[in-house]
C-alpha positions as CSV (number, residue, x, y, z in Angstrom):
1,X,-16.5,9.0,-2.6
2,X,-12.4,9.8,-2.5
3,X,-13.2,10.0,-6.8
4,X,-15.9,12.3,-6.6
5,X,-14.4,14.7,-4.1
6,X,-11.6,15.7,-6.6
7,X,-14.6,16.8,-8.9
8,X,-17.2,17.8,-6.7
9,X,-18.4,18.5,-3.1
10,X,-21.1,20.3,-1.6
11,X,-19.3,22.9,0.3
12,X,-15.7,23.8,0.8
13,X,-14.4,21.0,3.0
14,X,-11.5,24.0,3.8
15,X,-13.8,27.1,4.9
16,X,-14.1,27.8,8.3
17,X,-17.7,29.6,9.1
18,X,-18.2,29.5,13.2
19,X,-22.0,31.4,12.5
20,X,-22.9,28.1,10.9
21,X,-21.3,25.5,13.5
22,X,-23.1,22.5,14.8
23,X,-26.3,22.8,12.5
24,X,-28.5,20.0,12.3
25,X,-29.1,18.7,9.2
26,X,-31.3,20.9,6.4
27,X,-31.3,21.2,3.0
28,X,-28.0,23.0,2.9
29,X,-26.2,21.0,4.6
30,X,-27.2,17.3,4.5
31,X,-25.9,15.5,7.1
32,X,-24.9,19.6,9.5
33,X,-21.9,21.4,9.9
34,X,-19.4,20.6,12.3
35,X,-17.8,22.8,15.4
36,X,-15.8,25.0,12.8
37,X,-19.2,25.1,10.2
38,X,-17.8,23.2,8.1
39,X,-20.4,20.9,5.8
40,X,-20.1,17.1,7.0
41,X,-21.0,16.2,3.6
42,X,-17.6,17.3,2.2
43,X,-15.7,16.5,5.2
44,X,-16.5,13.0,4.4
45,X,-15.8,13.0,1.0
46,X,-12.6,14.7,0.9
47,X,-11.6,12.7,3.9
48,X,-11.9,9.6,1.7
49,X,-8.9,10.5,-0.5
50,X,-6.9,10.3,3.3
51,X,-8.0,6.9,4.2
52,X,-7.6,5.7,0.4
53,X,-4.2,7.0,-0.1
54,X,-2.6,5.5,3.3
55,X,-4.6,2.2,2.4
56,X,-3.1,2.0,-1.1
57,X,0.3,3.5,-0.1
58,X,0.9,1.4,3.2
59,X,-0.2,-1.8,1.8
60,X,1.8,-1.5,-1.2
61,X,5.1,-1.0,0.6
62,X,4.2,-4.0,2.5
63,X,3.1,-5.9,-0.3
64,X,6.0,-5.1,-2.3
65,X,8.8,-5.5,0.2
66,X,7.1,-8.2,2.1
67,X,6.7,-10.9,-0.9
68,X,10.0,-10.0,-2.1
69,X,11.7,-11.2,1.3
70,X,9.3,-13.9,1.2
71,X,10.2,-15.4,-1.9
72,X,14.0,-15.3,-1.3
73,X,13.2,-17.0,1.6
74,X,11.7,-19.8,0.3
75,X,13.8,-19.6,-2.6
76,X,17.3,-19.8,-1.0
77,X,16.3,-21.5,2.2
78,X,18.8,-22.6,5.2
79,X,20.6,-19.5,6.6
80,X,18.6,-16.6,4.3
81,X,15.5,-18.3,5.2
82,X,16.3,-18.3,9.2
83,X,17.5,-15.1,8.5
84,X,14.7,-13.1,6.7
85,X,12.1,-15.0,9.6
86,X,13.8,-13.6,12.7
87,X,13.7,-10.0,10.7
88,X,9.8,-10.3,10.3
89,X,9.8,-11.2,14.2
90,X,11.3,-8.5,15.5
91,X,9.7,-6.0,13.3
92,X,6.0,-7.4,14.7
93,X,7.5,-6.2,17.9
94,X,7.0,-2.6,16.8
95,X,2.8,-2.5,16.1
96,X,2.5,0.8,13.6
97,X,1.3,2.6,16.5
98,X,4.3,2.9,18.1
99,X,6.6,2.6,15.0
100,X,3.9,6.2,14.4
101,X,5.0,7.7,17.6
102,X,9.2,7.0,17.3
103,X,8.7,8.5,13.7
104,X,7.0,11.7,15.3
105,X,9.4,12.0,18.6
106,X,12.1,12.3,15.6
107,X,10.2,14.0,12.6
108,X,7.2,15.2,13.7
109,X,3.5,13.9,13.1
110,X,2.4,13.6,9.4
111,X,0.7,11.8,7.0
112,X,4.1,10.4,5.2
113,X,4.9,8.9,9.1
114,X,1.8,7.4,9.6
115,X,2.0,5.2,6.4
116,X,5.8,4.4,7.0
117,X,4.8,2.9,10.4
118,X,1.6,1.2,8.5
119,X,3.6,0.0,5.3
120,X,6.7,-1.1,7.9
121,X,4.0,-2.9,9.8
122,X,3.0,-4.9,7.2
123,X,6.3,-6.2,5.9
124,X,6.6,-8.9,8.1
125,X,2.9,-10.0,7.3
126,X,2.9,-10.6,3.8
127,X,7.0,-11.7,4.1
128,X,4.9,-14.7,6.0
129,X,2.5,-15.1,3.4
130,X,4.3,-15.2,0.8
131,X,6.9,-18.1,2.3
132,X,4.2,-20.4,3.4
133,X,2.5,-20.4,-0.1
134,X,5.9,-20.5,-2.1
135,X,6.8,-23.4,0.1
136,X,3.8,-25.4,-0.7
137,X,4.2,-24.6,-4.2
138,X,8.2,-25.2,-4.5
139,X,7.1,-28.5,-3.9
140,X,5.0,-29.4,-6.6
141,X,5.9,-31.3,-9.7
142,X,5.7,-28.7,-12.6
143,X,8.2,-27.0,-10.3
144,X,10.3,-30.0,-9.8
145,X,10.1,-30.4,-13.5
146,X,11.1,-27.1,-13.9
147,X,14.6,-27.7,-11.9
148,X,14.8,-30.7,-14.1
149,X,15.0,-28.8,-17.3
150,X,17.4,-26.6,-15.8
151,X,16.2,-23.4,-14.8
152,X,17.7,-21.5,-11.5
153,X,15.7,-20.7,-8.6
154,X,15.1,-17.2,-9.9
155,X,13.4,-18.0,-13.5
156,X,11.1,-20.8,-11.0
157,X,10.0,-17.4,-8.9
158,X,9.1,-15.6,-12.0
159,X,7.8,-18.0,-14.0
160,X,6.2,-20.6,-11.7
161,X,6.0,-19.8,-7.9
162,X,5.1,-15.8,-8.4
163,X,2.3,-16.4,-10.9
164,X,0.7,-19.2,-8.6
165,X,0.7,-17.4,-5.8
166,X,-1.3,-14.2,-6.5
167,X,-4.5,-14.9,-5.9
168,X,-3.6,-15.3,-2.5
169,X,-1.5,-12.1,-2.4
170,X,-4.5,-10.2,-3.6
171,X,-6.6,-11.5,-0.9
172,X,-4.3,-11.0,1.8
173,X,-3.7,-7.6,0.2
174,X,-7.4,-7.0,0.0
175,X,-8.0,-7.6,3.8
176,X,-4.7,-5.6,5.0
177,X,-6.2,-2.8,3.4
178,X,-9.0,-2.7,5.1
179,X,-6.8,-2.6,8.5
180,X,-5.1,-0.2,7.1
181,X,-7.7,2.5,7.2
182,X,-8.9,1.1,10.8
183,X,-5.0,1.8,11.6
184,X,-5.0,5.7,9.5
185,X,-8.4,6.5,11.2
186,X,-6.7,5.4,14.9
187,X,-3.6,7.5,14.5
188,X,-5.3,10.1,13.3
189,X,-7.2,10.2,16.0
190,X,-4.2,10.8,18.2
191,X,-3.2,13.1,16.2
192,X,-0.6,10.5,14.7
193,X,-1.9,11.0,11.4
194,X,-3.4,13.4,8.9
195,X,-2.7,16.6,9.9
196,X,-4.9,19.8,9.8
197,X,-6.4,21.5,8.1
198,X,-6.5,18.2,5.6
199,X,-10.0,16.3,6.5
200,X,-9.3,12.3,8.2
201,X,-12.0,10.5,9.3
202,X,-9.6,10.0,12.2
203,X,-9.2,13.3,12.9
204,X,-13.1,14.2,12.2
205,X,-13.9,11.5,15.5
206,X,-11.4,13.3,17.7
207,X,-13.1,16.8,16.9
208,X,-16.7,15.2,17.8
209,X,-15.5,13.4,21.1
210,X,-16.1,16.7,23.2
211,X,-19.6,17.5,21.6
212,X,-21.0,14.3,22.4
213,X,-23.5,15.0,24.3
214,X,-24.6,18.3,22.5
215,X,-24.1,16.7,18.8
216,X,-24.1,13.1,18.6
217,X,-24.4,12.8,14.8
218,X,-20.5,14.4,14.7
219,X,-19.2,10.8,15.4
220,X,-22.2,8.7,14.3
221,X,-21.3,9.9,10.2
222,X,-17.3,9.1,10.1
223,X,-17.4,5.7,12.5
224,X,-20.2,4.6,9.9
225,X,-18.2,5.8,7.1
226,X,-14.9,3.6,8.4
227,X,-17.4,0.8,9.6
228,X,-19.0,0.5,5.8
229,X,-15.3,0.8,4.0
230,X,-13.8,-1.8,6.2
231,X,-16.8,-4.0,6.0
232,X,-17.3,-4.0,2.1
233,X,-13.3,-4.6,2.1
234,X,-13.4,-7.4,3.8
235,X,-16.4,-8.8,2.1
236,X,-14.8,-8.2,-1.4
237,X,-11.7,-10.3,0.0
238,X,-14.1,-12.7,0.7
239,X,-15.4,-12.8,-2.4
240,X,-12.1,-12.7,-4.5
241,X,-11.0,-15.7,-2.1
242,X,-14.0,-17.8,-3.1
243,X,-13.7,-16.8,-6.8
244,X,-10.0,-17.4,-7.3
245,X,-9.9,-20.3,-5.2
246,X,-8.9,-23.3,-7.9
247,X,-10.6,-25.7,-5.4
248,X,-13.9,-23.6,-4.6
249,X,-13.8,-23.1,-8.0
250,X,-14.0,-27.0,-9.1
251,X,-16.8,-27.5,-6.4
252,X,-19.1,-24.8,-8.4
């Protein structure tokens, strides 16, 4: 959907056309117009590119940052270790929502805040991650053979721990993604998020809250639209688990 919108959508998700508002659906407009006349249709599919961008964005600062810490940590161990932990505790005292609203008391709501708080948020997550698999795997004996032949802690990351490791990054990254658009579509909501005139899913569920009772479909088309992203993300982490899983993998 976020593909196709850069190439195609039914209407102008932009134009504003109040003689049109709150149609029901026709052969025009396929799914109505909301409050403003704008086409659903393209609301949805240009609001896409939102919840994709924050997703990808968000999760790679986390992912990034986050196994970085996490392999020094297990790396180094004693004082760096302790050190790079109590970080990743006190930054899960600050959930992205409120990291979102200190970033907007001082700078103002925006799309570049709302992934900051997200991306911030999920430092600490895969800094976790990471250490407990590079733990289990600095102990194994192609690793200890590894120290044997005498290579430093930083070639056994590259060469050994990192590689061994991924498939569980890309799992964990797989499912965080999927929060990550629950968390863009909340902010947005408050207003935390994607700004106007830019579509959000968010922002498209805070529009239809007040016409509830006089257009229900408003909030029906972007809660399914979040519901079927987040579910068919976390069933394609499912799936990657059980396909890169060595041990699933041996019982097939």
């Amino acid at each position: 959907m976020a593909a196709l919108s850069f190439l195609w959508t039914p209407h102008s998700a932009y134009d504003v056309d109040m003689n049109a508002a709150l149609q029901p659906p026709d052969a025009t407009h396929w799914l109505g117009t909301d409050a403003y006349g704008r086409d659903i249709v393209s609301l949805l599919l240009v609001g896409a590119r939102s919840s994709i961008m924050v997703g990808v964005i968000a999760v790679g600062i986390g992912l990034l940052v986050g196994t970085a810490l996490g392999l020094l940590a297990a790396a180094r161990r004693g004082w760096i270790e302790e050190l790079v932990m109590r970080i990743a505790d006190f930054t899960f005292a600050f959930p992205a929502l409120l990291l979102a609203i200190m970033l907007t008391a001082v700078y103002g709501a925006s799309i570049r805040n709302a992934i900051i708080a997200i991306g911030i948020f999920y430092i600490p997550t895969f800094a976790r991650v990471t250490r407990a698999a590079a733990n289990q795997i600095w102990s194994r004996d192609y690793v200890l053979a590894a120290r044997a032949c005498g290579k430093g802690s930083s070639r056994i990351t590259i060469e050994h721990v990192l590689p061994n490791m991924l498939p569980s990054l890309i799992v964990q990254a797989t499912i965080q993604f999927a929060l990550a658009i629950l968390a863009e579509a909340a902010l947005s909501y408050l207003g935390l998020g994607t700004q106007a005139p830019e579509p959000s899913w968010g922002r498209m569920l805070a529009e239809a809250q007040t016409l509830m009772f006089q257009n229900p479909l408003l909030s029906v088309w972007p809660g399914a639209a979040i519901a079927l992203t987040v579910l068919g993300l976390n069933l394609l982490g499912d799936g990657l688990r059980d396909l890169l899983d060595p041990r699933l993998a041996r019982q097939r």
